[in-house]
N, C-alpha and C positions, 0 to 999 in steps of 0.2 A: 768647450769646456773639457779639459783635461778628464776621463773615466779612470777608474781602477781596472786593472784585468783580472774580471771576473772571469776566465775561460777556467784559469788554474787557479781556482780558492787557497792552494796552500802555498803561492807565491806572495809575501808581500811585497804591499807597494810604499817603500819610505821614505817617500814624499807626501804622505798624507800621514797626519797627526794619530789618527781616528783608523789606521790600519787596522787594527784586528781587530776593531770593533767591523769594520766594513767584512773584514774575512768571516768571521761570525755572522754576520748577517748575508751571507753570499752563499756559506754552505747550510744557513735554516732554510732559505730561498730554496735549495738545490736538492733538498732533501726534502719540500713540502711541509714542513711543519708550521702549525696553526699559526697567525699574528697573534697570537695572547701568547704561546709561548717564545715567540722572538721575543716582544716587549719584555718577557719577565728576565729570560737568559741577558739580554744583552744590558738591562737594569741590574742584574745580578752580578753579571762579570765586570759591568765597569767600577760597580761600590768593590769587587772584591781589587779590584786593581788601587781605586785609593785608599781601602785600608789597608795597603800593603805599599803606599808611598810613591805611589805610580811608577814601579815597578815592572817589568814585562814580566807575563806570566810562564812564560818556558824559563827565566832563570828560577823562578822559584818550585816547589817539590810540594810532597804530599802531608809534607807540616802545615805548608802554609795555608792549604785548603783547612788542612784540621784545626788550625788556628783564627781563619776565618769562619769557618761553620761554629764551634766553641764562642766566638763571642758572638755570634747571631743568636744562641742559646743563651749564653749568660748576661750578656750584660744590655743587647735590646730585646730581651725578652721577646722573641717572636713564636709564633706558633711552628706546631710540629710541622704542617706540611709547607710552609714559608721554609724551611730549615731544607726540608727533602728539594721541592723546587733548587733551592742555592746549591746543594749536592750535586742533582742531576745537570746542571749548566753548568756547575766546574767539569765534571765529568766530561760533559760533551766539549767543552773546548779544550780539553787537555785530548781526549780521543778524535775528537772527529776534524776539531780544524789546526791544532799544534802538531797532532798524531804522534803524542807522545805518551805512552802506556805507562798508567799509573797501577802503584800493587794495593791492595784491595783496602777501601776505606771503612771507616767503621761504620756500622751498618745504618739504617733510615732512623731518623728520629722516630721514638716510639708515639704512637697514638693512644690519647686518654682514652679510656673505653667507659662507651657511654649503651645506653639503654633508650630504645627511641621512645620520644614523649607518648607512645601510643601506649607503652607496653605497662602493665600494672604489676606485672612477674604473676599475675594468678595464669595456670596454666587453661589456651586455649583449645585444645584439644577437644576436649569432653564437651563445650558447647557446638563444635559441628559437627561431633559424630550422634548427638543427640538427636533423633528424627523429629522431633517436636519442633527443636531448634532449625534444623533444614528446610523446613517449611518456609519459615518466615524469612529466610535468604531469599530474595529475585535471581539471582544469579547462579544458585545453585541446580543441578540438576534433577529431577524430577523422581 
């Protein structure tokens, strides 16, 4: 069976279809990063390759990230950090396996801000500096 040369990640091989997806997946291999974030990067960069016409992505520039991120935002409505994920995988294949320096994108989709279900906003301060209150803590000090 015919291998790619994985020795130089930033050579491709075009004789296979599926090049840079294998380069991308050669240099998450080579840099140790998790299987959940291969799967998402290489799920991310190849929807960014067909909404872009199957296109290679060194012809295209920092529009077309802003134009794929823009409609992951508008029109599939996806969550903020689904948004940041697709960011940081264009990122990484334009820096680490294209090695082609991008100038600075617009910044991380903002996060709703939320209030954890614990919290009621009365302030908890004054129930454990209360010694009454200390008491009936286990875990508190004595």
């Amino acid at each position: 069976m015919n291998r790619p040369d994985t020795s130089n990640p930033s050579s491709p091989n075009p004789s296979s279809p599926n090049a840079l997806l294998e380069q991308v997946h050669t240099v998450i291999r080579l840099k140790h990063l998790s299987l959940h974030t291969e799967g998402s990067y290489l799920s991310t960069i190849r929807r960014f390759i067909v909404f872009h016409g199957r296109r290679h992505p060194a012809s295209l520039g920092p529009d077309a990230i802003r134009d794929y991120l823009t409609h992951l935002a508008v029109e599939e409505h996806v969550a903020a950090s689904t948004q940041n994920v697709a960011r940081n995988a264009l990122v990484f294949l334009y820096r680490e396996v294209l090695d082609q320096p991008l100038p600075p994108l617009p910044g991380l989709a903002p996060r709703p801000e939320r209030l954890p279900a614990v919290s009621s906003g009365i302030p908890s301060a004054p129930f454990f500096t209360n010694p009454a209150c200390r008491r009936r803590i286990p875990s508190s000090p004595p």
